[in-house]
VEXKOL-909011 format. One record per residue: residue in three letters; residue number from 1; x, y, z of N, C-alpha, C in turn. Coordinates in nm, 2 decimals, always signed. Layout:
<torbas>
+-------+--------+--------+--------+--------+--------+--------+--------+--------+--------+--------+
| kekol | drennu |    nxx |    nyy |    nzz |   caxx |   cayy |   cazz |    cxx |    cyy |    czz |
+-------+--------+--------+--------+--------+--------+--------+--------+--------+--------+--------+
|   Ala |    NUM |      X |      Y |      Z |      X |      Y |      Z |      X |      Y |      Z |
...
+-------+--------+--------+--------+--------+--------+--------+--------+--------+--------+--------+
</torbas>
This chain:
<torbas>
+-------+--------+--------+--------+--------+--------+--------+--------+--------+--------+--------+
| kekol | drennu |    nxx |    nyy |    nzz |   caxx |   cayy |   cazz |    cxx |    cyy |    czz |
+-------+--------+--------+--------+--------+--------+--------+--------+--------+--------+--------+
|   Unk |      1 |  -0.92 |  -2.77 |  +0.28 |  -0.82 |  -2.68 |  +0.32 |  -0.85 |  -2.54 |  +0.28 |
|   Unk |      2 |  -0.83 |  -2.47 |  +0.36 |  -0.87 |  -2.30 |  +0.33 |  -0.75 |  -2.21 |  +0.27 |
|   Unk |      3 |  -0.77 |  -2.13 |  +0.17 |  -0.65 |  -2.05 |  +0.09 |  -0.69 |  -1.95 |  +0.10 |
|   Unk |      4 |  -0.62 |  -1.85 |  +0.16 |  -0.65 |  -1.67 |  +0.16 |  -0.58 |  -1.67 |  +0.00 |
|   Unk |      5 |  -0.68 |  -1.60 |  -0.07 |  -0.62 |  -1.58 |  -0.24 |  -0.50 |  -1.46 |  -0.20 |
|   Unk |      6 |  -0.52 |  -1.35 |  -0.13 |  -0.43 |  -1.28 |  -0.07 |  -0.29 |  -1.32 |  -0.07 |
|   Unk |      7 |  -0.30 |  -1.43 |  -0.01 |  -0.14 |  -1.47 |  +0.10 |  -0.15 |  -1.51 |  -0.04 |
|   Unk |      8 |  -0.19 |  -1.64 |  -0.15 |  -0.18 |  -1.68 |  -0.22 |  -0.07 |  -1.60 |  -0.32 |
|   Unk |      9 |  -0.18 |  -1.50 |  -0.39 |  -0.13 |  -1.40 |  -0.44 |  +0.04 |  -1.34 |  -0.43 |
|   Unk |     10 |  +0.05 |  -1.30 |  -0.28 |  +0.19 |  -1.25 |  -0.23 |  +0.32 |  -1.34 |  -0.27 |
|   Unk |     11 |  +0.33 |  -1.45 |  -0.24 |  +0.39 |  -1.54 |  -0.35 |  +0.47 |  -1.48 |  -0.49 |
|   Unk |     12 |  +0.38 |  -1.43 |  -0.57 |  +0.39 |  -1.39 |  -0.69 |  +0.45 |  -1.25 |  -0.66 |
|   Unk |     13 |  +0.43 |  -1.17 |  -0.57 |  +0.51 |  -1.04 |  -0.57 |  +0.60 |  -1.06 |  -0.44 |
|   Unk |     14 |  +0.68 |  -1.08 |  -0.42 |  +0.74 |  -1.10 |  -0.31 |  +0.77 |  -1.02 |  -0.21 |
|   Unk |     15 |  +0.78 |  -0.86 |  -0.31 |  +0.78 |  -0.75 |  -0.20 |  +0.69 |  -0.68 |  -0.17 |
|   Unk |     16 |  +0.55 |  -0.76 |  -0.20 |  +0.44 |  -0.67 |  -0.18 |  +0.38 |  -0.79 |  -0.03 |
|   Unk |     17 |  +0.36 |  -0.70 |  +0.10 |  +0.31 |  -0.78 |  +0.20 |  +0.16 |  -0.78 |  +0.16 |
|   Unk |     18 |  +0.10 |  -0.84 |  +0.21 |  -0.07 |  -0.84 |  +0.20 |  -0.13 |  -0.81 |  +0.36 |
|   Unk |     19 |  -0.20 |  -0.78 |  +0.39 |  -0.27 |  -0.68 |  +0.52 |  -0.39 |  -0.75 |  +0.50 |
|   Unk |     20 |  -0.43 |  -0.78 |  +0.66 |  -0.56 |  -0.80 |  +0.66 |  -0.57 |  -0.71 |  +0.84 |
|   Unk |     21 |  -0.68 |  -0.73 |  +0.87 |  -0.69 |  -0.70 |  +1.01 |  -0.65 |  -0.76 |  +1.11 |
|   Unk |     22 |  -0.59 |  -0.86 |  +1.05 |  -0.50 |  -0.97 |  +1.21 |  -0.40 |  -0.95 |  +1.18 |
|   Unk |     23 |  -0.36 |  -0.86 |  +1.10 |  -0.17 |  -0.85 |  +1.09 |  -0.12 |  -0.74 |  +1.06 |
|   Unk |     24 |  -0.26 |  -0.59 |  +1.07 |  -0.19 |  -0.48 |  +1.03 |  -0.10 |  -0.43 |  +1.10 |
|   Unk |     25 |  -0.16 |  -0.44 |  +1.25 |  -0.09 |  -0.38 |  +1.37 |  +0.06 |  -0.44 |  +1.40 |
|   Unk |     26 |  +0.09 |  -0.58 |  +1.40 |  +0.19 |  -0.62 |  +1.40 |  +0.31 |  -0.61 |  +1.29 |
|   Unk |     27 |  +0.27 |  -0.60 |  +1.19 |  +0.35 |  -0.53 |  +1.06 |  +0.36 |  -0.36 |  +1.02 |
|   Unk |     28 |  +0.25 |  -0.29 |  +1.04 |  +0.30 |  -0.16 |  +1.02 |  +0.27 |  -0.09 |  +1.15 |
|   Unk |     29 |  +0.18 |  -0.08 |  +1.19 |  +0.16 |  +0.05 |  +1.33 |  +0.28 |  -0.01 |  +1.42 |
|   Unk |     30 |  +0.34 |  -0.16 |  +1.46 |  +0.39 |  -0.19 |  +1.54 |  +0.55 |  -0.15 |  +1.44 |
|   Unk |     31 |  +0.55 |  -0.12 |  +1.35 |  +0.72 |  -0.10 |  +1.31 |  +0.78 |  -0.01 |  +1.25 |
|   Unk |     32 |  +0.88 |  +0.00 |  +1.33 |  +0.98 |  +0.16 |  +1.27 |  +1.02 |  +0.18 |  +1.15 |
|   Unk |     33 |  +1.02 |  +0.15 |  +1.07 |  +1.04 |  +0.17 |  +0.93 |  +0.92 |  +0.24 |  +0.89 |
|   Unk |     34 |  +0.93 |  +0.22 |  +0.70 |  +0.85 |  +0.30 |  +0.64 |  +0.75 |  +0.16 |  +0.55 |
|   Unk |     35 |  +0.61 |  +0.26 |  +0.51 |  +0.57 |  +0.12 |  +0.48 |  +0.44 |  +0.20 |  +0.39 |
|   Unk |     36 |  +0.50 |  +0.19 |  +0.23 |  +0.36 |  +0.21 |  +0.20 |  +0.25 |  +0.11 |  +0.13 |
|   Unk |     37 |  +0.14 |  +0.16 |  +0.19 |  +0.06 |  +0.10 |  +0.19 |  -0.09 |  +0.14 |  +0.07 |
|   Unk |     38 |  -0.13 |  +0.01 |  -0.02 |  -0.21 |  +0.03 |  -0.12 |  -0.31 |  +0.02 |  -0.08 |
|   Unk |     39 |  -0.43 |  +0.07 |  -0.08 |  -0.57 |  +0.03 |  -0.01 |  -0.64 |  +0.00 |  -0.13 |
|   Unk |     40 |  -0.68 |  -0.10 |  -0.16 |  -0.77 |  -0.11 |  -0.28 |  -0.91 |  -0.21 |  -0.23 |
|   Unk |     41 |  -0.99 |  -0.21 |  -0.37 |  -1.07 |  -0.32 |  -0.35 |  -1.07 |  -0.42 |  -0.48 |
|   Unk |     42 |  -1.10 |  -0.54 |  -0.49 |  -1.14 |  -0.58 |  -0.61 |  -1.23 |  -0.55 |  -0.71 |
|   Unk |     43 |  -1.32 |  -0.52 |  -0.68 |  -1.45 |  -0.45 |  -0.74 |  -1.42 |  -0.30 |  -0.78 |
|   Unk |     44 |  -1.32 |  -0.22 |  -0.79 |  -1.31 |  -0.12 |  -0.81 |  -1.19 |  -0.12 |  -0.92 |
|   Unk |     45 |  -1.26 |  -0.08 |  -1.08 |  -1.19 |  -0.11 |  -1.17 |  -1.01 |  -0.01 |  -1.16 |
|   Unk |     46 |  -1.04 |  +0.13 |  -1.09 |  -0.94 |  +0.21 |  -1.08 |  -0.80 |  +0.15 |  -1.03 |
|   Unk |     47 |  -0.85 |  +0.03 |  -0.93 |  -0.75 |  -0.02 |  -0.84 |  -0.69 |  -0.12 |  -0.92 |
|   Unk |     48 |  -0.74 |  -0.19 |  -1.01 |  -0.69 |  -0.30 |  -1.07 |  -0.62 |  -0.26 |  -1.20 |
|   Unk |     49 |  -0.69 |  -0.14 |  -1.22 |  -0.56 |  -0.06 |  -1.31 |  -0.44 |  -0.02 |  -1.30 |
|   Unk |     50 |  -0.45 |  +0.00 |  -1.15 |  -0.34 |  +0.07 |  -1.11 |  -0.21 |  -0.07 |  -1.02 |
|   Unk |     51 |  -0.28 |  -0.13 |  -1.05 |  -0.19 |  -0.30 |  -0.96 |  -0.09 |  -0.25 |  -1.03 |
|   Unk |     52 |  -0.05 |  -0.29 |  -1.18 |  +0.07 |  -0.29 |  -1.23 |  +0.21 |  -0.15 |  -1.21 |
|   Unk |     53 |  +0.11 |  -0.09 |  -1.15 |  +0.25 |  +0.03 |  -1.16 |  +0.25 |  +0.03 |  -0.97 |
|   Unk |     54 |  +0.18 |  -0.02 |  -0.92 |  +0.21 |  -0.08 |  -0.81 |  +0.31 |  -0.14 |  -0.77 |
|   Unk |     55 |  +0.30 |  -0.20 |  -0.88 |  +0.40 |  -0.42 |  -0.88 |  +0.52 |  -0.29 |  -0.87 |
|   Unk |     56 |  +0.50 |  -0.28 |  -1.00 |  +0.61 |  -0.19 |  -1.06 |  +0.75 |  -0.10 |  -0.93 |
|   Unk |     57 |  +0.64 |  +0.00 |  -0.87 |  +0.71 |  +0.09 |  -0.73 |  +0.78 |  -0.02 |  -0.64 |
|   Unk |     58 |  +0.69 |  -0.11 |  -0.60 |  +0.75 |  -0.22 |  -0.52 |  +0.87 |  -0.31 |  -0.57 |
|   Unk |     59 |  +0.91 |  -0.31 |  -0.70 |  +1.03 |  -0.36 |  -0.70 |  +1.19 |  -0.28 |  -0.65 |
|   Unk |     60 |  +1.13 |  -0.12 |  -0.57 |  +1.21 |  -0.06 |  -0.54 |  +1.20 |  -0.07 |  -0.39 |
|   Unk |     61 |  +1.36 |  -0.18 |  -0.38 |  +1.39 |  -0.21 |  -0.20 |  +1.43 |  -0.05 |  -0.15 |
|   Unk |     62 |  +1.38 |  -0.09 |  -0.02 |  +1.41 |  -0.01 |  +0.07 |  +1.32 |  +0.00 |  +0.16 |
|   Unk |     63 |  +1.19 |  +0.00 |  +0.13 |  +1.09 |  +0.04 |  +0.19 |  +1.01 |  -0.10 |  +0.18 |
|   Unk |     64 |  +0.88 |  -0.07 |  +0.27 |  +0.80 |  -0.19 |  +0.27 |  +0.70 |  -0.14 |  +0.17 |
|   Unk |     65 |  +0.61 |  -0.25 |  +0.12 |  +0.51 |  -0.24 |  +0.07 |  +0.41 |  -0.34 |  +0.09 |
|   Unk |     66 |  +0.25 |  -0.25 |  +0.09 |  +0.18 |  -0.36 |  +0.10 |  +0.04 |  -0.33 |  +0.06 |
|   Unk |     67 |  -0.01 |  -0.42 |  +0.06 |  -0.20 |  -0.41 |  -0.02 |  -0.29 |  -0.44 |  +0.11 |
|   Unk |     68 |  -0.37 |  -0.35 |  +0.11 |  -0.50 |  -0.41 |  +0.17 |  -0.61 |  -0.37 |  +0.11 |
|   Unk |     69 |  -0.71 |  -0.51 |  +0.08 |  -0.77 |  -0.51 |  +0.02 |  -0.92 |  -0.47 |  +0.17 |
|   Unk |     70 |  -0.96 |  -0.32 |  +0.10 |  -1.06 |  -0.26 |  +0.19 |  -1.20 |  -0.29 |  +0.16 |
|   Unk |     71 |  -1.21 |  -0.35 |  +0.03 |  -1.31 |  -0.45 |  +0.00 |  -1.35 |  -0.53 |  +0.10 |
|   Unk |     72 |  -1.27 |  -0.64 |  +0.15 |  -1.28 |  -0.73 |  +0.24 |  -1.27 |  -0.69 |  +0.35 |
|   Unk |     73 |  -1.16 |  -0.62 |  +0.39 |  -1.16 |  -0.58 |  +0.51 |  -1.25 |  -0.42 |  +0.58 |
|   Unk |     74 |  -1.33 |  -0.37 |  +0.54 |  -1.42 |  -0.28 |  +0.54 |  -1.40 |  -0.23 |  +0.67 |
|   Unk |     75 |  -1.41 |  -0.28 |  +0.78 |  -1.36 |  -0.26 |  +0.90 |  -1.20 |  -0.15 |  +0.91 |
|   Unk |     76 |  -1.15 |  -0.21 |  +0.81 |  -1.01 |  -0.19 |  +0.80 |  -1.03 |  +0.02 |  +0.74 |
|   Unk |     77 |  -1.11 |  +0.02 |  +0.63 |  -1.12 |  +0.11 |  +0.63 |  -1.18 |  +0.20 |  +0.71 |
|   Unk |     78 |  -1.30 |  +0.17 |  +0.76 |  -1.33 |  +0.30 |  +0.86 |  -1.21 |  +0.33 |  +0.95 |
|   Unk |     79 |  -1.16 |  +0.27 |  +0.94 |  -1.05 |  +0.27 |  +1.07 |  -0.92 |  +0.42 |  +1.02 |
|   Unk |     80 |  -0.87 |  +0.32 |  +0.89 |  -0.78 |  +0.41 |  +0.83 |  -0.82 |  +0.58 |  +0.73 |
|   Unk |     81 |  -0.98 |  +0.52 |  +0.79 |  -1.08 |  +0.68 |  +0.67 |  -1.06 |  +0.70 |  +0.52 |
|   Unk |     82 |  -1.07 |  +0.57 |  +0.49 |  -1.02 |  +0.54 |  +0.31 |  -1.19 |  +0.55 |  +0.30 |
|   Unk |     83 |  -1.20 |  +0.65 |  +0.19 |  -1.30 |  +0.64 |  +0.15 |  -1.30 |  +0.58 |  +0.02 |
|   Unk |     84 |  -1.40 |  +0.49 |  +0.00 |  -1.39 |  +0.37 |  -0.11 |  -1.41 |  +0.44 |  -0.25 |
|   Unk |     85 |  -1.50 |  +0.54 |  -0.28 |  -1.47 |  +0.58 |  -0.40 |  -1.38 |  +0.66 |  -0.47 |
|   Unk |     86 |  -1.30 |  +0.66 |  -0.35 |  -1.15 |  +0.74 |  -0.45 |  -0.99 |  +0.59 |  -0.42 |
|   Unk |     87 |  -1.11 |  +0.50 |  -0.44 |  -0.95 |  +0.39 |  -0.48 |  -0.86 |  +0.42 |  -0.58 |
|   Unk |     88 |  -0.75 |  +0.37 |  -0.61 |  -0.66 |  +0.32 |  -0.48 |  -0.63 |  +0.44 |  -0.39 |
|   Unk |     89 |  -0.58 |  +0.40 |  -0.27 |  -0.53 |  +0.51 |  -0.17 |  -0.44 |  +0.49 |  -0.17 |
|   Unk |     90 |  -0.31 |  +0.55 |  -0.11 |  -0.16 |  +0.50 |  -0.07 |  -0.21 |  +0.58 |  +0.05 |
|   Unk |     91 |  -0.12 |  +0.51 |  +0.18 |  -0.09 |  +0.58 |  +0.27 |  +0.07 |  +0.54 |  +0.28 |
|   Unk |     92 |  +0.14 |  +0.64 |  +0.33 |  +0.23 |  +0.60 |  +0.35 |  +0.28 |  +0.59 |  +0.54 |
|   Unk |     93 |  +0.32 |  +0.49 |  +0.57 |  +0.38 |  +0.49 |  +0.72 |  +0.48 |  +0.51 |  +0.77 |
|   Unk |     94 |  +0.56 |  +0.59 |  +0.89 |  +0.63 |  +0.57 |  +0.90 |  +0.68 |  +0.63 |  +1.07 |
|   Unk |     95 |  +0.72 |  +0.51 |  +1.17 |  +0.73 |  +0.47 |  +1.27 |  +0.61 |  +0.44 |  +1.32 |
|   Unk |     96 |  +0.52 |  +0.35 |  +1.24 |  +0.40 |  +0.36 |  +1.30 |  +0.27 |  +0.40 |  +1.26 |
|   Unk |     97 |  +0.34 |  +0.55 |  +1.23 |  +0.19 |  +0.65 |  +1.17 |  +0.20 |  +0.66 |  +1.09 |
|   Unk |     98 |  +0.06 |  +0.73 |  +1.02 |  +0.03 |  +0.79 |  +0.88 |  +0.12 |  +0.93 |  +0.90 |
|   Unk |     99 |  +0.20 |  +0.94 |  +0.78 |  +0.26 |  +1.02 |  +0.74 |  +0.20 |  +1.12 |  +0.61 |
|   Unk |    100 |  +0.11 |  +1.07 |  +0.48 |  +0.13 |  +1.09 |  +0.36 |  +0.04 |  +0.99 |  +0.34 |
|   Unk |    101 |  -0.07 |  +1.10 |  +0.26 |  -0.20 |  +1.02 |  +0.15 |  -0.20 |  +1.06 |  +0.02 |
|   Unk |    102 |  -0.24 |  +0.96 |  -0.01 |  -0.28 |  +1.01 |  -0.19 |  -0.32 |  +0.94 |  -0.25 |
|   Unk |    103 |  -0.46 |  +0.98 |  -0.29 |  -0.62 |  +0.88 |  -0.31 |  -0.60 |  +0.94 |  -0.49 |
|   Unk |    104 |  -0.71 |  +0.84 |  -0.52 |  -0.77 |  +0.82 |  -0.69 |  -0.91 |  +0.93 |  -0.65 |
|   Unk |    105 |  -0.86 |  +1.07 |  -0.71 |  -1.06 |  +1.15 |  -0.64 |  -1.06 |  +1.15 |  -0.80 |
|   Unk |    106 |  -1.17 |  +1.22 |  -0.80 |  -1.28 |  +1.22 |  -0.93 |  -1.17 |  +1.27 |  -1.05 |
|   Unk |    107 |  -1.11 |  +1.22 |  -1.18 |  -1.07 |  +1.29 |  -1.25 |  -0.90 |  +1.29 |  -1.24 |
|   Unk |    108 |  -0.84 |  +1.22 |  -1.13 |  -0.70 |  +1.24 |  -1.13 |  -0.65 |  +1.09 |  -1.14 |
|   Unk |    109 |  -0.58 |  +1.05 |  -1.22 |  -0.49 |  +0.95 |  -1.22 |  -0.37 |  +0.92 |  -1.15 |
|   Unk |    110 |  -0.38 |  +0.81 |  -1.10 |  -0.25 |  +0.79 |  -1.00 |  -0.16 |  +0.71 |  -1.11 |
|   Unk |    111 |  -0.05 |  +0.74 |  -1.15 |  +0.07 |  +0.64 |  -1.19 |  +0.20 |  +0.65 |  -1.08 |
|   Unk |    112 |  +0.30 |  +0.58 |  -1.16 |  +0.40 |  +0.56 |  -1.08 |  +0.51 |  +0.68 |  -1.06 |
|   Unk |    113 |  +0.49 |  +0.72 |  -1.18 |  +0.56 |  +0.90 |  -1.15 |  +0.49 |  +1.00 |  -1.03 |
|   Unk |    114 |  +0.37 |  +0.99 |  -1.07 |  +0.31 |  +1.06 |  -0.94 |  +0.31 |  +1.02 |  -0.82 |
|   Unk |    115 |  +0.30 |  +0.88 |  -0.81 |  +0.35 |  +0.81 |  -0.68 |  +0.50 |  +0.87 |  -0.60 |
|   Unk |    116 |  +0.58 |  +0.82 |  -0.68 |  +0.69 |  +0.81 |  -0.67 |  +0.75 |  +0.98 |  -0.63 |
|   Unk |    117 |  +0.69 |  +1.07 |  -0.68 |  +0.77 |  +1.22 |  -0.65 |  +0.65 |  +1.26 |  -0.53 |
|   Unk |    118 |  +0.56 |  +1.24 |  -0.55 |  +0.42 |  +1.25 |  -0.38 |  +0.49 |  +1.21 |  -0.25 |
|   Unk |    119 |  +0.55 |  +1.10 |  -0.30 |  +0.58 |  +1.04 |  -0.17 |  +0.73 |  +1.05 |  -0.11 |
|   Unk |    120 |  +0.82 |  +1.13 |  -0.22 |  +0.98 |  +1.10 |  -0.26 |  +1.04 |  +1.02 |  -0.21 |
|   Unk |    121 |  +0.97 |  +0.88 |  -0.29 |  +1.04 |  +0.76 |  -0.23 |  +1.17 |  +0.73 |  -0.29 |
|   Unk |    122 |  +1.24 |  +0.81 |  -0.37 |  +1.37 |  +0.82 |  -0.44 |  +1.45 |  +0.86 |  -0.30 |
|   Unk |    123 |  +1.40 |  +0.91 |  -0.27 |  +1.52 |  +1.00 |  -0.16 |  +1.50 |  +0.91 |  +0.01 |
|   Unk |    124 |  +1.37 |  +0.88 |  -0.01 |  +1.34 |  +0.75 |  +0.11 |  +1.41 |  +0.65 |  +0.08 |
|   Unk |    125 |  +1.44 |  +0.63 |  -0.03 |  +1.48 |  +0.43 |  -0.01 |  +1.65 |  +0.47 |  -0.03 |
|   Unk |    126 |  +1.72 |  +0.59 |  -0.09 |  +1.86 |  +0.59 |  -0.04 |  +1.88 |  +0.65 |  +0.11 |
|   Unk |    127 |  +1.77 |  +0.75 |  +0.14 |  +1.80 |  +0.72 |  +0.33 |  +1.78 |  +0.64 |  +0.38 |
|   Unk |    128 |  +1.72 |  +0.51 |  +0.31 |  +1.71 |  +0.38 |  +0.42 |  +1.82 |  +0.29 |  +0.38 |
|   Unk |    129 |  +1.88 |  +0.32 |  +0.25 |  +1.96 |  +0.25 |  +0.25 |  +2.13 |  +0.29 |  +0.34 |
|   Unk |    130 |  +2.12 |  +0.44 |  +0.34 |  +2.23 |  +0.51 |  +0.42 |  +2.24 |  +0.41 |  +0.56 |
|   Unk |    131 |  +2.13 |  +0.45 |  +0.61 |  +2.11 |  +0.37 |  +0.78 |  +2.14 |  +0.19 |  +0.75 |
|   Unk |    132 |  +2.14 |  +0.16 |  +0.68 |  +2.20 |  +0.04 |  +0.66 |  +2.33 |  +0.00 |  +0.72 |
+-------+--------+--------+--------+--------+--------+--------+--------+--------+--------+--------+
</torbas>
């Protein structure tokens, strides 16, 4: 029997979707909401540092969240133009498109404060919660 460690994974974070190339389009380019998105790889220690304050943003509903791992899906990146040495990337989506980037470049640390006011998902997840 075959196990995507991925799907596996997702289990354990419940609000973090997992992305591969058979299900980006149908989960984010195909939907109107907002949806940020982690690009990482395994092999890239920056990204694995940065999981926990990932987990962390994601336990704030309102928004989607989700990982793709551009390691594996390489394809996935040329597509999205994540250049792999500034993991993690966030994009963020919304109706669809890229809205909002913001990569790991030489020298700058991504946490959850900087996440969180880059993207003002403070003010996103009570507008999504208004339209409720």
């Amino acid at each position: 029997m075959f196990f995507d460690l991925d799907v596996e994974a997702a289990s354990h974070e419940t609000n973090i979707h997992y992305l591969t190339k058979h299900n980006f389009n149908s989960k984010v380019s195909k939907d109107s909401g907002i949806w940020l998105v982690c690009c990482y790889a395994t092999w890239s220690a920056a990204s694995s540092e940065f999981a926990n304050a990932y987990s962390h943003i994601a336990s704030k509903r309102g928004i989607n969240y989700a990982k793709l791992d551009v390691g594996k899906w390489s394809d996935m990146a040329k597509q999205l133009k994540v250049d792999t040495s500034e993991l993690p990337t966030l994009i963020l989506f919304k109706n669809g498109k890229e809205e909002q980037r913001l990569s790991k470049t030489h020298g700058t640390d991504l946490n959850t404060t900087k996440v969180i006011t880059h993207f003002d998902l403070e003010k996103r997840i009570i507008d999504s919660k208004k339209k409720k």
